[in-house]
Structures are given as structure tokens and as C-alpha cells.
C-alpha positions in Angstrom: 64.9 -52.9 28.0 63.7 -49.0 28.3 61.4 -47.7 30.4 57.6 -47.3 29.7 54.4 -45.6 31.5 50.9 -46.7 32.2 49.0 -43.1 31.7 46.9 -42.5 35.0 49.0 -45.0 37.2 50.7 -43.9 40.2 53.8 -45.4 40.0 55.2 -42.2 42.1 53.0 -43.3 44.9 53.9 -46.9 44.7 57.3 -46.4 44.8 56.8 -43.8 48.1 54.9 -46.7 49.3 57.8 -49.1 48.9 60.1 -46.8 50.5 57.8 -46.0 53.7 57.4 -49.7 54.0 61.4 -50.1 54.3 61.7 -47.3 56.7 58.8 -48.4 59.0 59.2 -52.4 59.0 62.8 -53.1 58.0 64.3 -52.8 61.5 61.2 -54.6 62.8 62.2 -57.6 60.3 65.8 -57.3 61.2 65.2 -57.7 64.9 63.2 -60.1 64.5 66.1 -62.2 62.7 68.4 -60.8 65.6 66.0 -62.5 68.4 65.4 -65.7 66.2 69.0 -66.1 65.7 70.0 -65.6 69.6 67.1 -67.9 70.6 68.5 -70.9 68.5 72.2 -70.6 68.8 72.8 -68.9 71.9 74.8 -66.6 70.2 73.9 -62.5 70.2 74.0 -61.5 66.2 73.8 -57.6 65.5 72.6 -56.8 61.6 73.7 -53.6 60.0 71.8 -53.4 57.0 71.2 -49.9 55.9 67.3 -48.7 55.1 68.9 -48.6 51.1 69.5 -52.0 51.1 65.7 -52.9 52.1 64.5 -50.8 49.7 66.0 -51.9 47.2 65.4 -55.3 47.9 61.4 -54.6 48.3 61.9 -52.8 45.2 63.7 -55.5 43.0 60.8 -58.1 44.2 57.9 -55.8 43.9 59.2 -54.6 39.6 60.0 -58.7 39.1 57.4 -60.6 40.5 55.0 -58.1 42.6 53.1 -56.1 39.9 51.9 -59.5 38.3 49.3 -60.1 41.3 46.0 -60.3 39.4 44.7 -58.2 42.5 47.0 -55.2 41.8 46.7 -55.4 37.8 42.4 -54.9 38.7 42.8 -52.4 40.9 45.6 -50.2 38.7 44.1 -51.4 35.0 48.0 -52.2 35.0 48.3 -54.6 31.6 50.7 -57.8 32.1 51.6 -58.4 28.3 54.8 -61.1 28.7 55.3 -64.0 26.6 55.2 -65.0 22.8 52.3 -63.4 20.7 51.7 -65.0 17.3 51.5 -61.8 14.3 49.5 -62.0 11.6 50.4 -58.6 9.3 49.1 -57.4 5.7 51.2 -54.6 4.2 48.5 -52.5 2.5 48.9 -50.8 -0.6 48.2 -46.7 -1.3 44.4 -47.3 -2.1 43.9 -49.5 0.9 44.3 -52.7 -0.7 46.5 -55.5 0.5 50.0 -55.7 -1.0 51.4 -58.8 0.8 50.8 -60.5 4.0 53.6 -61.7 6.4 53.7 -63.4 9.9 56.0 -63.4 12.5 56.4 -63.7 16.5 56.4 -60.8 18.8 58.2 -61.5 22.4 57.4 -58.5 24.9 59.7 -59.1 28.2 57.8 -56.4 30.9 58.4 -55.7 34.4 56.6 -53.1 36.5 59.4 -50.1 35.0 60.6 -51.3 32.5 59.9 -53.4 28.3 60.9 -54.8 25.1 58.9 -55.4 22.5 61.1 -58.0 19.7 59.0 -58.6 16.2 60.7 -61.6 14.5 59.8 -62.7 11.0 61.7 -64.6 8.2 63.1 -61.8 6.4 64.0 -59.4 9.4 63.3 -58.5 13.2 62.4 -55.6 15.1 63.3 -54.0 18.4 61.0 -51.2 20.2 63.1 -48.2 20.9 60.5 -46.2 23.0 56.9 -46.0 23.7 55.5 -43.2 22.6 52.8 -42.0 25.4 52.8 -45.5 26.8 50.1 -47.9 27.9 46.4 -46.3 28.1 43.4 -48.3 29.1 40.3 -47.5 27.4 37.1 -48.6 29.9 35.5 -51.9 27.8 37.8 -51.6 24.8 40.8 -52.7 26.7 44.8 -51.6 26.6 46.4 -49.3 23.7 50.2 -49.5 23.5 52.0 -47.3 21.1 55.6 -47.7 20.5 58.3 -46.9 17.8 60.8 -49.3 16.8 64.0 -49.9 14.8 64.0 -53.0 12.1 67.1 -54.8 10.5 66.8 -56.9 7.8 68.5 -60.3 7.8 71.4 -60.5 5.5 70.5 -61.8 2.0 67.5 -59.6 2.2 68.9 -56.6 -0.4 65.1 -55.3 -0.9 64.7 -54.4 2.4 66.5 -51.7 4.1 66.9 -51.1 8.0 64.5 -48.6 9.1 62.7 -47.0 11.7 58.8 -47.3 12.3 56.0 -46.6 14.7 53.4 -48.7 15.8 50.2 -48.8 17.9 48.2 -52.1 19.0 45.4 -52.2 21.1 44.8 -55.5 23.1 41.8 -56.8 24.8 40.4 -56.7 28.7 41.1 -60.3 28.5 44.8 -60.0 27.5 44.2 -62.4 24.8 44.4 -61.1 21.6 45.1 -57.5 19.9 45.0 -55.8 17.3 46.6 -52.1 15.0 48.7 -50.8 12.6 52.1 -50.1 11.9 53.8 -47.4 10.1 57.3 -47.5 8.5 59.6 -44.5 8.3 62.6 -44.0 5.1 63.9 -46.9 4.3 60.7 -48.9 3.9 58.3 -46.4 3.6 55.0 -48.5 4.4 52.3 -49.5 6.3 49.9 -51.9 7.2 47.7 -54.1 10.1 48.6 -56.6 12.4 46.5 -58.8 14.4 48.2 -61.0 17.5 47.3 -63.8 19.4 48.8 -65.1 22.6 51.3 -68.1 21.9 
């Protein structure tokens, strides 16, 4: 996985927030343990857990599991695009015209710092590299994601060649479909449209 950024969201701030919560109520939480502890066994138990190791709890929670609160993807226009997307692609010819069509399944594994985008079809597979300027929303269009990728052929394939490509989808409010292009760099110099669907 690499790491990716939703242009106008403050994950700066977020993380700040994170921290100041760890400072502020992690000794709070751990004495609260301490009391519960002594009150049921008796016993006096002292915890030494350094202000890091909250953090980095809070922080492991809030990128796995946190982010995906419909609450928090509303208020941030923060895009939650996990799981299987069925692709539908047409390779287009110089004038425009389609040359082939293909189909294949796209996996994109997110959390809140960090994707991959895999593109699997029958003759090859592709692995994003980067994302080039990120995640934008665009008020009542929806979310534009632009990434470049690396492709490898399977073997017995001696047409194709591995290559490098860019490639920009734009998916709806609704997180249900989306659609764009894709461009291919030497090696397979081409290009073409692809349209997805949630699996």
C-alpha cells in the first residue's frame, strides 16, 4: 500500500486531534482501569503506559476502522472506495474508434493514510504505484481519483509487454459506480475507457 491525499481534507488537523485526545484523556482512562482493578481484586495495580503508546493505539483504530463512519465521510467528502469493482474497458483506436474491449476486476484496499488499487484481467494485472494529486470531490459530480500504475502481463502473453500507465476515474456521490480513462506509457502505448461497478 502507499499513501494517498484527499485535496482540501485536513488530515493534519485530524491527526493533532488524535494526539490532544491521547494527551488529555489517556491518563484519565488509565486511572480509571487502576480504580476498577483495585475495587474488584483488592489489589493496588499501577499502569505505565507512555502517552506514545495511546496515540498510537487511537491512531491505528481511527486509520482501520474510524474514518469509515458515514458521519465523518459527510462531513469531510472523505470517499470510502474498498471492495471488488467489476471493469468494463474498450481500448480505442487513433481516430476514436473502438479497437477491442476487455473486462477485468479492480480490488482497491483503503484505509484513512494509506491504498492500492489491483486491476486484474485474463491476460495481465495491474498495481497502482502512486496517485497523482489524489482524491478530489467535485460538488454534484462526485469523487475523481487519478493514479498511475505498473502492469505485468501473465506469462504466455508475448504481445503484451509490462508497462507503466496513468489513469483517472471519477466515481459517483453514491459510491456506486464510476467511470474514465486510462493511458498507457512504452511498452503498450494505448489508451482507452473504463466503466466500473461495485461487485
Amino acid at each position: 500500500m502507499h499513501e494517498y491525499s484527499v485535496i482540501g481534507h485536513p488530515r493534519e488537523k485530524i491527526t493533532f486531534v488524535v494526539a490532544f485526545i491521547s494527551i488529555v484523556f489517556g491518563p484519565i482512562v488509565i486511572s480509571f482501569f487502576e480504580s476498577l482493578y483495585s475495587s474488584l481484586t483488592g489489589q493496588v495495580l499501577s499502569l505505565t503506559v507512555a502517552v506514545m503508546s495511546i496515540f498510537s493505539l487511537l491512531y491505528f483504530a481511527f486509520n482501520k476502522w474510524g474514518w469509515k463512519v458515514k458521519l465523518f465521510s459527510k462531513l469531510f467528502s472523505f470517499p470510502n472506495l474498498n471492495g471488488t469493482w467489476v471493469c468494463v474497458g474498450e481500448t480505442l483506436d487513433s481516430d476514436g474508434s473502438v479497437k477491442y474491449e476487455w473486462a477485468g476486476n479492480i480490488e482497491i484496499e483503503q484505509t484513512w493514510d494509506s491504498v492500492l488499487i489491483t486491476l486484474k484481467t485474463k491476460n495481465s494485472s495491474s498495481t497502482s504505484l502512486s496517485l497523482v494529486g489524489g482524491i478530489r470531490y467535485i460538488p454534484r459530480v462526485g469523487y475523481k481519483l487519478s493514479y498511475s500504475y505498473n502492469n505485468n502481463p501473465k506469462v504466455g502473453e508475448p504481445e503484451l509487454e509490462k508497462h507503466e500507465g496513468f489513469c483517472e476515474l471519477t466515481f459517483t456521490i453514491g459510491l456506486d459506480s464510476a467511470e474514465g480513462y486510462y493511458f498507457n506509457g512504452p511498452g503498450r502505448f494505448s489508451y482507452g475507457r473504463m466503466n466500473l461497478t461495485r461487485g
